[in-house]
N, CA, C and O atoms as CSV, one atom per row, in Angstrom:
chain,resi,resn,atom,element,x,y,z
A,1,UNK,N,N,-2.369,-16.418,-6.679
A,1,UNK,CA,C,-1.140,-15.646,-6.523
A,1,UNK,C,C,-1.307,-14.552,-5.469
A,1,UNK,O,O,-0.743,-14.409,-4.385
A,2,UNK,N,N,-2.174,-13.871,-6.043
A,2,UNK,CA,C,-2.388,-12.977,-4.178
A,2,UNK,C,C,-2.933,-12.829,-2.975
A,2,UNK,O,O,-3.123,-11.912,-2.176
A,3,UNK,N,N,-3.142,-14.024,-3.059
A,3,UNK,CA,C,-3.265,-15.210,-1.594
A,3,UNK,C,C,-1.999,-15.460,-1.194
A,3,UNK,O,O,-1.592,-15.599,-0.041
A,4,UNK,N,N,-1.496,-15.501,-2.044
A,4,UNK,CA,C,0.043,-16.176,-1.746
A,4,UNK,C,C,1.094,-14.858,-0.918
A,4,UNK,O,O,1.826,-14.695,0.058
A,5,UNK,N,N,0.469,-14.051,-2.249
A,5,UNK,CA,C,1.921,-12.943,-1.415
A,5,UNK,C,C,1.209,-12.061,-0.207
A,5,UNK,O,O,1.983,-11.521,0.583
A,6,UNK,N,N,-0.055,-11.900,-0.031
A,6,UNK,CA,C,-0.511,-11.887,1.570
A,6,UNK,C,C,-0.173,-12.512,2.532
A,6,UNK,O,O,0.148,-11.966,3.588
A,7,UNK,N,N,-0.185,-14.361,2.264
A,7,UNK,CA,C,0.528,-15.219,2.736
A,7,UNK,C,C,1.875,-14.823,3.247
A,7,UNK,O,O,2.026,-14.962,4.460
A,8,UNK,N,N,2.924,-14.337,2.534
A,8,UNK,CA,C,4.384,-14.409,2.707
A,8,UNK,C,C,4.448,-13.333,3.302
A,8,UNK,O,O,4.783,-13.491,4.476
A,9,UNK,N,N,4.186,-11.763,2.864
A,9,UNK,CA,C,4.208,-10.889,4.217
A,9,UNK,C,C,3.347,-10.882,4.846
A,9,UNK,O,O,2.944,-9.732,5.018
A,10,UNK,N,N,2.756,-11.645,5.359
A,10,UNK,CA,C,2.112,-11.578,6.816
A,10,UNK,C,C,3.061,-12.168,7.823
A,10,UNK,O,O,3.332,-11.884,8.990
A,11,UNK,N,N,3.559,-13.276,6.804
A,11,UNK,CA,C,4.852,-13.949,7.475
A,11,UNK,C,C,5.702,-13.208,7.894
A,11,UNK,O,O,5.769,-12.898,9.083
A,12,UNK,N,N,6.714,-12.678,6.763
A,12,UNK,CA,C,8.007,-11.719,7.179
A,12,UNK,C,C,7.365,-10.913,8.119
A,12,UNK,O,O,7.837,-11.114,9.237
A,13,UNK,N,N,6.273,-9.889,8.105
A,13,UNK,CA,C,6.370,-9.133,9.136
A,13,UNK,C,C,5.531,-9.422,10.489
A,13,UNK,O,O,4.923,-8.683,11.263
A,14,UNK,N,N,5.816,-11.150,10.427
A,14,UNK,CA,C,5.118,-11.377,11.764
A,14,UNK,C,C,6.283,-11.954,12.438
A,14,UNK,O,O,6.068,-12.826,13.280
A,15,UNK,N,N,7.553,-11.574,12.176
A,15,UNK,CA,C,8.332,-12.311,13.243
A,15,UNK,C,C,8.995,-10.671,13.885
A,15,UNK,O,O,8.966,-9.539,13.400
A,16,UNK,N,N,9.479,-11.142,14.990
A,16,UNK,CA,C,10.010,-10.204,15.901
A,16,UNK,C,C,10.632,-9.086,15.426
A,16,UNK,O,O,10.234,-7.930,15.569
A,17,UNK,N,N,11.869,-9.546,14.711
A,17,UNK,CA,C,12.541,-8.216,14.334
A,17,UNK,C,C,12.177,-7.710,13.083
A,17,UNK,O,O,11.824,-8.450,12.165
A,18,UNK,N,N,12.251,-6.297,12.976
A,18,UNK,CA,C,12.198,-5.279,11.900
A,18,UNK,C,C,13.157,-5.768,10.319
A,18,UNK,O,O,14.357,-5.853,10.057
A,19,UNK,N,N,12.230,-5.939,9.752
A,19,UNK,CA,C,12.939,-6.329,8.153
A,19,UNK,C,C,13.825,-5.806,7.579
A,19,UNK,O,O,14.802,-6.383,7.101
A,20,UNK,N,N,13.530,-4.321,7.548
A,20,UNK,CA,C,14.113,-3.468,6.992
A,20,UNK,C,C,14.774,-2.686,7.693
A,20,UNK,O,O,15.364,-1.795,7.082
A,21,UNK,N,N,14.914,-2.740,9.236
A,21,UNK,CA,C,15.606,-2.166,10.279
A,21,UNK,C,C,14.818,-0.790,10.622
A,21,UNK,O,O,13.946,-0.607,9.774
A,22,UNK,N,N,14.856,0.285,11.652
A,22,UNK,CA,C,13.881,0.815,12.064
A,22,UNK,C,C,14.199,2.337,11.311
A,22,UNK,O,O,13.314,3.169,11.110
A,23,UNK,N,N,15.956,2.560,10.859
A,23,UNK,CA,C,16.066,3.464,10.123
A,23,UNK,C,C,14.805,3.688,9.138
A,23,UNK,O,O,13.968,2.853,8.798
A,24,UNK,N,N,14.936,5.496,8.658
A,24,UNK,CA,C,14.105,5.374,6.967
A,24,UNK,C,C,15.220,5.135,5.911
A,24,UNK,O,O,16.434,5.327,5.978
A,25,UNK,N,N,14.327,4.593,4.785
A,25,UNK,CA,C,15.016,4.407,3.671
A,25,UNK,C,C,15.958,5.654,3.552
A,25,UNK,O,O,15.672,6.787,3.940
A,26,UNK,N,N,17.050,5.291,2.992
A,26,UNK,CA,C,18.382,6.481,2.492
A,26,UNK,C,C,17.860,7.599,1.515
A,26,UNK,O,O,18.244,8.766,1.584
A,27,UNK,N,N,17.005,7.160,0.655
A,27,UNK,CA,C,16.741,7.820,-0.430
A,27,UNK,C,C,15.637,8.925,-0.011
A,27,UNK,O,O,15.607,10.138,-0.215
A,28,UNK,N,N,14.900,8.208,0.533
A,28,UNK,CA,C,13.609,8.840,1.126
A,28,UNK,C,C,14.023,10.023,1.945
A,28,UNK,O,O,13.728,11.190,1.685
A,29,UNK,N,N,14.967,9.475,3.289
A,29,UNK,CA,C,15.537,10.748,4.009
A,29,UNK,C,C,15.982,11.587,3.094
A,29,UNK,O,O,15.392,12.663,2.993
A,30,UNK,N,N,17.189,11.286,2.162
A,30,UNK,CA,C,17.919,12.214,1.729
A,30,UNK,C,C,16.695,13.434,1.042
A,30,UNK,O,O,16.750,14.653,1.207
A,31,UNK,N,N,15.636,12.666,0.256
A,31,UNK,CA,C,14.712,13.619,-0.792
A,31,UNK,C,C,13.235,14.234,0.427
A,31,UNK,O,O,12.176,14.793,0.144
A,32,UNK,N,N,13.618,13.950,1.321
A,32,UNK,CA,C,12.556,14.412,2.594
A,32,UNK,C,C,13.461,15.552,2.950
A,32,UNK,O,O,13.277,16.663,2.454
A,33,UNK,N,N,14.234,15.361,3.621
A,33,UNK,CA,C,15.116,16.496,3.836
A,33,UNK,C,C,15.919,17.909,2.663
A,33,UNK,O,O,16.762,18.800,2.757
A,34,UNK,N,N,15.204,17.470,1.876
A,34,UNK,CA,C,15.338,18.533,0.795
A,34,UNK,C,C,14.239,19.632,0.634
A,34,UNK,O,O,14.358,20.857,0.662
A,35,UNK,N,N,13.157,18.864,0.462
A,35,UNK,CA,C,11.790,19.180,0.507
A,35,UNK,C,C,11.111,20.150,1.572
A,35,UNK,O,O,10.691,21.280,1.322
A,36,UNK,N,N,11.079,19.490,2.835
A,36,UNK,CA,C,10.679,19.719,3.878
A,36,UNK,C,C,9.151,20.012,3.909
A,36,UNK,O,O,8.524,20.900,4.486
A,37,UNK,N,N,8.760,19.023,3.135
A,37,UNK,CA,C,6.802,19.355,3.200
A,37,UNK,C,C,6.100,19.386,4.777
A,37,UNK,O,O,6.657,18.740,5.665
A,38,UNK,N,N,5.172,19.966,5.000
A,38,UNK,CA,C,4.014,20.157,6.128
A,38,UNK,C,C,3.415,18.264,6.312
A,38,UNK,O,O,3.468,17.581,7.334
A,39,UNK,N,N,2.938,17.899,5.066
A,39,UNK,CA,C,2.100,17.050,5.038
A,39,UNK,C,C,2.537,15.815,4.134
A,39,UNK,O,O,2.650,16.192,2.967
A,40,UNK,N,N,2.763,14.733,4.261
A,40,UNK,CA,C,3.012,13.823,3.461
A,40,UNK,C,C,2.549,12.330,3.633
A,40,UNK,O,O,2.870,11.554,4.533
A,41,UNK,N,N,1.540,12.064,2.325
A,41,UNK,CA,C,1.040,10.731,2.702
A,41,UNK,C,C,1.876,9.497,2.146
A,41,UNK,O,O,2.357,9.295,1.031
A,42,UNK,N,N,1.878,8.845,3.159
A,42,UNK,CA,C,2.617,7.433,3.055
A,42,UNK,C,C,1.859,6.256,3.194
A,42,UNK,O,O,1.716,5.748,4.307
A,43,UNK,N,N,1.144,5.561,1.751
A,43,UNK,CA,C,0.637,4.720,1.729
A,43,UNK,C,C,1.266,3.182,1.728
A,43,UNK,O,O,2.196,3.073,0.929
A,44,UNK,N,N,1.089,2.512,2.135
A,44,UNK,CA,C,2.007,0.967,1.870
A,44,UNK,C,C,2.926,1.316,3.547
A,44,UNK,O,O,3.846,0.525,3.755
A,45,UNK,N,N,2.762,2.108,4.348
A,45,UNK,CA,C,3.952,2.352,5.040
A,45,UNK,C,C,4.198,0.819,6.066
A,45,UNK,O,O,4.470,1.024,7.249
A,46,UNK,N,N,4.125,-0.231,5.727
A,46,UNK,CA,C,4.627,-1.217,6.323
A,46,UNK,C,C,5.056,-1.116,7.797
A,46,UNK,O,O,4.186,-0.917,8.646
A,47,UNK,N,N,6.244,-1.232,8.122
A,47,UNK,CA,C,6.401,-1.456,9.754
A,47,UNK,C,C,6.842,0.121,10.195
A,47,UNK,O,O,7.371,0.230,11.301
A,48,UNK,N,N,6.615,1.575,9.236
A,48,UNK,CA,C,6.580,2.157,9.444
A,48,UNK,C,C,7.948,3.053,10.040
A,48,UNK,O,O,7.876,4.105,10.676
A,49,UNK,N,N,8.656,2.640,9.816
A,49,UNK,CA,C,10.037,3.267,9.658
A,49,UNK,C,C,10.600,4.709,8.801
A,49,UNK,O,O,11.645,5.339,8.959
A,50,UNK,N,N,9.653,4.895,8.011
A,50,UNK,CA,C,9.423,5.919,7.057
A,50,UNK,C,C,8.585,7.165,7.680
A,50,UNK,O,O,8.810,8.374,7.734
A,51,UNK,N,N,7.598,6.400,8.096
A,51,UNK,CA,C,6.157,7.269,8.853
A,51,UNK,C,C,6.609,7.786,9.966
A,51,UNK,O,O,6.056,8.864,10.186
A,52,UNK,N,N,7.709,7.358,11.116
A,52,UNK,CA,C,8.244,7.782,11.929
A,52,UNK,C,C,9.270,9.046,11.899
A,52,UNK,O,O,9.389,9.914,12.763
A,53,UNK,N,N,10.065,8.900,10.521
A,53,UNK,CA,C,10.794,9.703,10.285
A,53,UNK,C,C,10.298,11.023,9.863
A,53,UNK,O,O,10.710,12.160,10.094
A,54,UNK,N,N,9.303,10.569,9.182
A,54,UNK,CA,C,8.410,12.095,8.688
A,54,UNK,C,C,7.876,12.378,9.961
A,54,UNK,O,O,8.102,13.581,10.091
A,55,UNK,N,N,7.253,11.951,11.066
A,55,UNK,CA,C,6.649,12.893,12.397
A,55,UNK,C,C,7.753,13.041,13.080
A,55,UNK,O,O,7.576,13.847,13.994
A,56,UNK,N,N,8.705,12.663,13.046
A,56,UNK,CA,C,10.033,13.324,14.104
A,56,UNK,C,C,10.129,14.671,13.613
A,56,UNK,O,O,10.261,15.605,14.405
A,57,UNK,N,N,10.061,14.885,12.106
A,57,UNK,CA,C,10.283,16.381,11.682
A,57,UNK,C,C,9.032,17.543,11.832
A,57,UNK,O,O,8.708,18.676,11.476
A,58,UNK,N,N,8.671,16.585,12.488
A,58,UNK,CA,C,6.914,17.819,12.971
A,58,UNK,C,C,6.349,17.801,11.443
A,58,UNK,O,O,5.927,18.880,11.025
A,59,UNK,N,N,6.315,16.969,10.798
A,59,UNK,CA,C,5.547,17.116,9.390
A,59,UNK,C,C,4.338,16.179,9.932
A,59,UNK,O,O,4.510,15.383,10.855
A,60,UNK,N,N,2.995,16.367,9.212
A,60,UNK,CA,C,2.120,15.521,9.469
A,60,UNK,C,C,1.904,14.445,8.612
A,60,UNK,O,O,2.096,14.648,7.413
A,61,UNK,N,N,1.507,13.231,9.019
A,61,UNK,CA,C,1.713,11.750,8.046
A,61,UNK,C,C,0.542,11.104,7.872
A,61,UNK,O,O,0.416,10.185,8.681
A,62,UNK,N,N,-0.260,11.215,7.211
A,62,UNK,CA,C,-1.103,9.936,7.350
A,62,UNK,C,C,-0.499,8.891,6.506
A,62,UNK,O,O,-0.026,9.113,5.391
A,63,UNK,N,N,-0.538,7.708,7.103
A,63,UNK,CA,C,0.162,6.560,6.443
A,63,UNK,C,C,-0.948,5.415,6.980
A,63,UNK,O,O,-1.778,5.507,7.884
A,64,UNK,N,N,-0.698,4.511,6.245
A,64,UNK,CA,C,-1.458,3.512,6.116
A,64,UNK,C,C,-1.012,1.674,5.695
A,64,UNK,O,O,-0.041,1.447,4.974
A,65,UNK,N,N,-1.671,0.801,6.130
A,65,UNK,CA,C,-0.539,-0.710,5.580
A,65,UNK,C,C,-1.919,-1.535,5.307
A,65,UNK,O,O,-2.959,-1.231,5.890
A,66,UNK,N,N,-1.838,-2.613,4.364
A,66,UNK,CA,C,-2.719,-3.321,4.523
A,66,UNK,C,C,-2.561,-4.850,5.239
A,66,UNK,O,O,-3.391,-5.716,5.517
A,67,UNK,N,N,-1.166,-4.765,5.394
A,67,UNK,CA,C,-0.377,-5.711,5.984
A,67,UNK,C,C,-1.047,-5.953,7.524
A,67,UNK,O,O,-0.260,-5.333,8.239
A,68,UNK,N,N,-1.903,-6.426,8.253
A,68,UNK,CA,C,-1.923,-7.257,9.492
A,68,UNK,C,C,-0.951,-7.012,10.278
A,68,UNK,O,O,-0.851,-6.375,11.326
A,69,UNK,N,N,-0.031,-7.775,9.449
A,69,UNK,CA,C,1.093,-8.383,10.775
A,69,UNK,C,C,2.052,-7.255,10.930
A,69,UNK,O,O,2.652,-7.154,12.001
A,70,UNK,N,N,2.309,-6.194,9.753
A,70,UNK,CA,C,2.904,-4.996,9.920
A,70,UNK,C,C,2.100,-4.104,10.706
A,70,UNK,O,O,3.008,-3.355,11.064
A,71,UNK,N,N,1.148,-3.667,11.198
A,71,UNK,CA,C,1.075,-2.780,11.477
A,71,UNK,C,C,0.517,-3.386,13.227
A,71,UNK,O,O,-0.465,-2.908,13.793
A,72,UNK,N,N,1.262,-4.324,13.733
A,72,UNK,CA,C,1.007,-4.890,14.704
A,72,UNK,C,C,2.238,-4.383,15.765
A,72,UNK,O,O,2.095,-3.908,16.892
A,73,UNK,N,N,3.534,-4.657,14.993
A,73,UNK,CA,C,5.042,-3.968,14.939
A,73,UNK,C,C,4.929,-2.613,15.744
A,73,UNK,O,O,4.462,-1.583,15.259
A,74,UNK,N,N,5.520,-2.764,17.315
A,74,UNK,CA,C,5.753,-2.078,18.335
A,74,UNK,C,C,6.397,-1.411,18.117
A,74,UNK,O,O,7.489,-1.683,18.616
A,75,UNK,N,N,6.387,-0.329,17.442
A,75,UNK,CA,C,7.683,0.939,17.047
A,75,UNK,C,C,7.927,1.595,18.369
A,75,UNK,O,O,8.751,2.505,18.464
């Protein structure tokens, strides 16, 4: 089984376009922009759409994917 779902997103995020589109999640902005932390880690950050949004605000990100084919994704 988790052969498999390595298998499938390596897939989805090995084709051209952005899955989830390059926006951040709605929820995330909305509760980021409340907050306004210095520092915020974003683990799982996939094609990184999230991780972008937190360094536009001058916050610092370490983020991370274990995904291959995501973190290949030309932001």
């Amino acid at each position: 089984m988790r052969l498999y779902l390595a298998e499938f997103w390596n897939e989805m995020y090995g084709k051209e376009e952005f899955i989830y589109s390059t926006k951040p999640n709605r929820f995330f902005k909305e509760q980021l922009d409340k907050l306004k932390p210095r520092t915020i880690l974003l683990p799982a950050k996939e094609e990184g759409r999230n991780a972008i949004y937190v360094a536009s605000k001058r916050c610092e990100v370490p983020a991370f994917s274990i995904r291959e084919q995501a973190k290949k994704k030309p932001f």
